[in-house]
Backbone bond lengths (Angstrom), bond angles and torsions (degrees), N, CA, C in turn:
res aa  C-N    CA-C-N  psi(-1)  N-CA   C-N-CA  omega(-1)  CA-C   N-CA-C  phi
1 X - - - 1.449 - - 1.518 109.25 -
2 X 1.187 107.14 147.81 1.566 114.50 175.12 1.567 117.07 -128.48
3 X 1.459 107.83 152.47 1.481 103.56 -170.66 2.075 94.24 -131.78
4 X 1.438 98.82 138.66 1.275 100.86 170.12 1.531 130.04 -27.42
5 X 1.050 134.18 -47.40 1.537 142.86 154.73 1.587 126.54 -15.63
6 X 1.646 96.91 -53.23 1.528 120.07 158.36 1.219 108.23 -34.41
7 X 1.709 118.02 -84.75 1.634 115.69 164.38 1.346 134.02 5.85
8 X 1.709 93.99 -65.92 1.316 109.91 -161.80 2.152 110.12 -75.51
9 X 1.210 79.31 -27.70 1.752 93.64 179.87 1.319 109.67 -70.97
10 X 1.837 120.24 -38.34 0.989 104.31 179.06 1.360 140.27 -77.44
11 X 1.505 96.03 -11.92 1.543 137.71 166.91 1.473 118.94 -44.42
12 X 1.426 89.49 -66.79 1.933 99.12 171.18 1.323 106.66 -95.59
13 X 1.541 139.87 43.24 1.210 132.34 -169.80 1.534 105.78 -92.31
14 X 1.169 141.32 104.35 1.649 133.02 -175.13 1.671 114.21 -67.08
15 X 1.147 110.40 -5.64 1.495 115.88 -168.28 2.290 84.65 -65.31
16 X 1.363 99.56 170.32 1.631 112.91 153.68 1.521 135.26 -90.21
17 X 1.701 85.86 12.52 1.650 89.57 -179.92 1.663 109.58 -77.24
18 X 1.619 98.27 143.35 1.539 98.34 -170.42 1.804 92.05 -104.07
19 X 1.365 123.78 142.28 0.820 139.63 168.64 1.764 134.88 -121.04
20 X 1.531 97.32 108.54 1.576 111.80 -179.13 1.441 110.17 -99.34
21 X 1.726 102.71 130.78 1.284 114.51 -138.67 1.702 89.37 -144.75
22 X 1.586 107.53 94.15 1.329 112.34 173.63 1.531 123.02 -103.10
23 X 1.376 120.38 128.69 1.727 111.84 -170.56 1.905 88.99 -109.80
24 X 1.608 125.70 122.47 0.920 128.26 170.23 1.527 112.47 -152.22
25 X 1.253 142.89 179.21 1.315 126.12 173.29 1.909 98.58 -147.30
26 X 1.278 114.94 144.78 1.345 114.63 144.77 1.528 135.89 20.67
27 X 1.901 84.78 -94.72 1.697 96.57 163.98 1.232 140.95 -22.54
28 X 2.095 110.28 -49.63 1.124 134.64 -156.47 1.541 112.00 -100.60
29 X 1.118 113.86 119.78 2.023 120.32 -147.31 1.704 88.95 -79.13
30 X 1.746 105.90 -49.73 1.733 74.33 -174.67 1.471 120.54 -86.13
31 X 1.585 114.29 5.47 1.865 98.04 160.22 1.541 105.22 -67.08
32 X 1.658 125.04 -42.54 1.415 127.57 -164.59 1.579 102.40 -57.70
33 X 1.341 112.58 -53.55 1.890 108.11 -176.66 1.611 100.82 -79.85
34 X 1.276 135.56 21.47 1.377 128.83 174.63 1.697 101.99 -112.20
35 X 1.362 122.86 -27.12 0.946 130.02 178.05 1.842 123.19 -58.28
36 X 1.045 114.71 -9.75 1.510 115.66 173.74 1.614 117.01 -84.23
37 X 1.653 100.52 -20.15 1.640 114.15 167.38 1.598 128.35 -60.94
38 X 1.672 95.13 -35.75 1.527 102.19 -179.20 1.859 108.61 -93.72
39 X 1.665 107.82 -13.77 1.790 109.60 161.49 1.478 93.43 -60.38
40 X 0.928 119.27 -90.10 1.788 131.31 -175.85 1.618 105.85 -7.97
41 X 1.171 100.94 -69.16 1.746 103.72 -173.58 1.689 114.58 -51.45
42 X 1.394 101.91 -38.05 1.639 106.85 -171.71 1.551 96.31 -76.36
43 X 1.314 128.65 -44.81 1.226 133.55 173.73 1.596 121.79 -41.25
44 X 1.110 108.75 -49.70 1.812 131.69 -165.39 1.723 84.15 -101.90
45 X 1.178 150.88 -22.00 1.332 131.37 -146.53 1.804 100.09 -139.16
46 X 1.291 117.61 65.35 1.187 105.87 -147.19 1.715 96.54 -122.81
47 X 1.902 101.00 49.67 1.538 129.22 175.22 1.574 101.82 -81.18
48 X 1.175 132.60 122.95 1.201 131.97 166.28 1.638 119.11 -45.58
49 X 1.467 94.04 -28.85 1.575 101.11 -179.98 1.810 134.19 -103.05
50 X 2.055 75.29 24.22 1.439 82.63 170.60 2.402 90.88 -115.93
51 X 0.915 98.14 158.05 1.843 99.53 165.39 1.612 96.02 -163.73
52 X 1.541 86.99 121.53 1.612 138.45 155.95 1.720 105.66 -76.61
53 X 1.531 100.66 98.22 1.268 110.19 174.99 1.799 105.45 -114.91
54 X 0.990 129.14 112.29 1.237 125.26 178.00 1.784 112.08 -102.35
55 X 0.773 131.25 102.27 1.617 137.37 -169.92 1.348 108.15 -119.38
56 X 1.554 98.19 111.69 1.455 140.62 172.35 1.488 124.03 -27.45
57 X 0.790 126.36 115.30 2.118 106.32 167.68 1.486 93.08 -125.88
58 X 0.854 128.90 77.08 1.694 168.00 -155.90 1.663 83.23 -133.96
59 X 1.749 105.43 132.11 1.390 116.33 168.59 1.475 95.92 -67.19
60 X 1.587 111.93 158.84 1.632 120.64 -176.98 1.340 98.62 -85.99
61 X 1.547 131.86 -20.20 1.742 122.09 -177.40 1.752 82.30 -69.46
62 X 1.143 145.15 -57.16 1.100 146.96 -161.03 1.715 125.86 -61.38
63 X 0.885 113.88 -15.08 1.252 126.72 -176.32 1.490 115.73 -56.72
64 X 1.710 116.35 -61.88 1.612 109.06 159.44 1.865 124.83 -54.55
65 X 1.318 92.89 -33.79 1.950 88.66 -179.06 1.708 117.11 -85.59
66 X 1.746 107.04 -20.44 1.293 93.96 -171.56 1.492 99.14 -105.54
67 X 1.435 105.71 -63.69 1.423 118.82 -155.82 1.563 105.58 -64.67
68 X 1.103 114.64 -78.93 1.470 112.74 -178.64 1.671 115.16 -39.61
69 X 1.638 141.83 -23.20 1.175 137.28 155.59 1.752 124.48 -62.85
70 X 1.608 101.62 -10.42 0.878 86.35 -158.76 1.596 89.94 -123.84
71 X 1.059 115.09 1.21 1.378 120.01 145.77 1.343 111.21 -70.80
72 X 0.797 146.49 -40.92 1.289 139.26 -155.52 1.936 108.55 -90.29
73 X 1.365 107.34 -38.68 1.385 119.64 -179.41 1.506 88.18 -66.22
74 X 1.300 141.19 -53.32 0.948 148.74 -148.74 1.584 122.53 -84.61
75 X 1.445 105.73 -3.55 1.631 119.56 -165.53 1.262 134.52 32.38
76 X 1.621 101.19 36.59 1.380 110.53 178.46 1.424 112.90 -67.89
77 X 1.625 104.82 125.42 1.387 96.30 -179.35 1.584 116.77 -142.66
78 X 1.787 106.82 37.99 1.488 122.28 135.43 1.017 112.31 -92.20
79 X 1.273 96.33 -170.94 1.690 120.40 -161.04 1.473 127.64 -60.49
80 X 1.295 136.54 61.11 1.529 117.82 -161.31 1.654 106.68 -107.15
81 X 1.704 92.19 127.84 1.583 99.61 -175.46 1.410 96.47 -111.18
82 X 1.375 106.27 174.72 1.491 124.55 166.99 1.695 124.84 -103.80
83 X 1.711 115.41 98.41 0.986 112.97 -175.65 1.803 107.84 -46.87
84 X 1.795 101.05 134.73 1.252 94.64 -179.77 1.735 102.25 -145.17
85 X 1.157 103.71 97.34 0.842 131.81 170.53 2.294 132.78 -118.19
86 X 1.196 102.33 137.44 1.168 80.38 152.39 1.392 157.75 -48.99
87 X 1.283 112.63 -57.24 1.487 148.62 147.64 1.638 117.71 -80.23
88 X 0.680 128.74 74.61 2.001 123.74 167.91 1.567 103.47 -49.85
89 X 1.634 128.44 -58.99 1.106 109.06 172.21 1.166 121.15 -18.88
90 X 1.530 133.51 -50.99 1.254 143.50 -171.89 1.417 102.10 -28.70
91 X 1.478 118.68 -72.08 1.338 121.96 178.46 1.431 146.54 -37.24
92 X 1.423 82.17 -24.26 1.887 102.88 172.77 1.784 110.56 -47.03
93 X 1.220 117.72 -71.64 1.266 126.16 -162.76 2.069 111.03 -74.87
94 X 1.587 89.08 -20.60 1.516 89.64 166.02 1.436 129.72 -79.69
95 X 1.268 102.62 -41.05 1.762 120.35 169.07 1.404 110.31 -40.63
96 X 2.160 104.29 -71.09 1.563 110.44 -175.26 1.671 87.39 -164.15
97 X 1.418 107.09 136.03 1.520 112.15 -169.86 1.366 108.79 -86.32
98 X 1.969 108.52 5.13 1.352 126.41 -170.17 2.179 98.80 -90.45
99 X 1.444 103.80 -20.34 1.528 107.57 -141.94 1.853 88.82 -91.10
100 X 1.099 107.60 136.88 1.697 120.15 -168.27 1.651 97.48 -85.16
101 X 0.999 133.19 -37.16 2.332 137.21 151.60 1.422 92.37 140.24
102 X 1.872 111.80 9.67 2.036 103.90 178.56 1.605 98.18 -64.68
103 X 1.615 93.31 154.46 1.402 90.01 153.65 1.326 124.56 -129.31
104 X 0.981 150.85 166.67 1.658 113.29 18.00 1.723 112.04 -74.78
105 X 1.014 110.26 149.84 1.442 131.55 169.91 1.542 132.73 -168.84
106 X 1.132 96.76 140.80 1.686 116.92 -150.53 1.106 120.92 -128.15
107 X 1.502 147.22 107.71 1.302 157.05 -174.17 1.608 117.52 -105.20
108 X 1.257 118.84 136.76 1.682 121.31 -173.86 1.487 95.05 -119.21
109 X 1.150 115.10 137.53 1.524 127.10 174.75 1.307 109.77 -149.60
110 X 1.610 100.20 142.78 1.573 113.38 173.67 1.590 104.80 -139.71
111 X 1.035 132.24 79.57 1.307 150.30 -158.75 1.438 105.81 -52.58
112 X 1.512 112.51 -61.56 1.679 102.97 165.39 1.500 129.42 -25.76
113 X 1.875 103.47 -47.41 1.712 95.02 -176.70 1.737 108.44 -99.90
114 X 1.335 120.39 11.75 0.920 134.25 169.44 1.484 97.68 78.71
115 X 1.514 129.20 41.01 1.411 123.84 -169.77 1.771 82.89 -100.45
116 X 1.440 104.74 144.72 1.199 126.88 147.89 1.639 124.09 -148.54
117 X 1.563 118.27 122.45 1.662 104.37 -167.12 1.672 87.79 -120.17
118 X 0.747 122.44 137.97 1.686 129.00 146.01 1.210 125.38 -98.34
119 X 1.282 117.17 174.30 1.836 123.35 -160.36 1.475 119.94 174.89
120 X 2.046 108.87 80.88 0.993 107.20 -165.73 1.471 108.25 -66.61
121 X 1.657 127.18 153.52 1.723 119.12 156.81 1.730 82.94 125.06
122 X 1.361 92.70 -157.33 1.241 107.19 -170.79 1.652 106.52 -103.71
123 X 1.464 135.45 146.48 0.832 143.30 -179.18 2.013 115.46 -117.25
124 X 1.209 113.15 136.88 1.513 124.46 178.93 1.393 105.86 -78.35
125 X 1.704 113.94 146.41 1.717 93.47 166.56 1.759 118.80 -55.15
126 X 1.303 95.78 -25.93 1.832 94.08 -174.53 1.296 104.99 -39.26
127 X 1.505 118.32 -67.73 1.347 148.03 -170.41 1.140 119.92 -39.30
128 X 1.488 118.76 -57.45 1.692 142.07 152.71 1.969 87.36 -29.20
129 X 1.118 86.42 -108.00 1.910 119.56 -171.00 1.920 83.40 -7.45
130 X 1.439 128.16 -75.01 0.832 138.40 -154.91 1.959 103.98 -46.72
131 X 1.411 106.91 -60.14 1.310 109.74 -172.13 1.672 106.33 -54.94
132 X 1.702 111.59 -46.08 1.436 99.35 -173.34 1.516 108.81 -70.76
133 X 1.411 139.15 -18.91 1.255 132.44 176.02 0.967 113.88 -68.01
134 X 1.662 133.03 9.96 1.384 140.60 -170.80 1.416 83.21 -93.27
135 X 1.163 127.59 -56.24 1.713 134.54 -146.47 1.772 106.87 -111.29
136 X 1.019 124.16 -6.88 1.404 130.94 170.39 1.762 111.53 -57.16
């Protein structure tokens, strides 16, 4: 589980770890067909100082019947937490005060250089690859 705070740490984090940070759920068809982009990256990108966190907005009754099966069918094998929050809205204005709360949406941060890009919708591996070659 993850709590907004996280965000904020990773935000001001001075370390060089780059962090890809996808909010999508199950339910939502183009996080589900966007999801083979962020296998790929962990696959091809397998720098300790990159982390592929993909965090869920998957109802919490749902979590044993949907999410976790479908991680598993799915061989996801970054990071996927369960936003857990009271409010998720919350996250909207912390993420990007630009981002409307659709998903899929995905934020890259490297806190040391103070890089943060967001990118509501669906993203291509090109697209991915492209933003972190900004900050590599």
């Amino acid at each position: 589980m993850i709590h907004a705070n996280q965000l904020t740490n990773w935000k001001a984090s001075v370390s060089d770890t780059i962090y890809v940070i996808n909010f999508w759920a199950t339910w939502c068809k183009p996080c589900v067909e966007e999801i083979p982009v962020f296998v790929k990256l962990f696959k091809n990108y397998s720098d300790p100082k990159i982390k592929i966190i993909l965090v869920s907005n998957d109802f919490k009754k749902h979590i044993q019947t949907h999410l976790v099966p479908f991680v598993r069918a799915n061989n996801i094998a970054s990071n996927v937490v369960f936003m857990d929050e009271p409010n998720p809205n919350d996250w909207i204005e912390l993420v990007d005060p630009n981002w409307s709360g659709a998903i899929p949406a995905t934020i890259v941060i490297k806190g040391s250089i103070g890089f943060s890009e967001f990118h509501e919708g669906v993203l291509s591996y090109k697209e991915l690859e492209a933003i972190l070659n900004k900050i590599r």
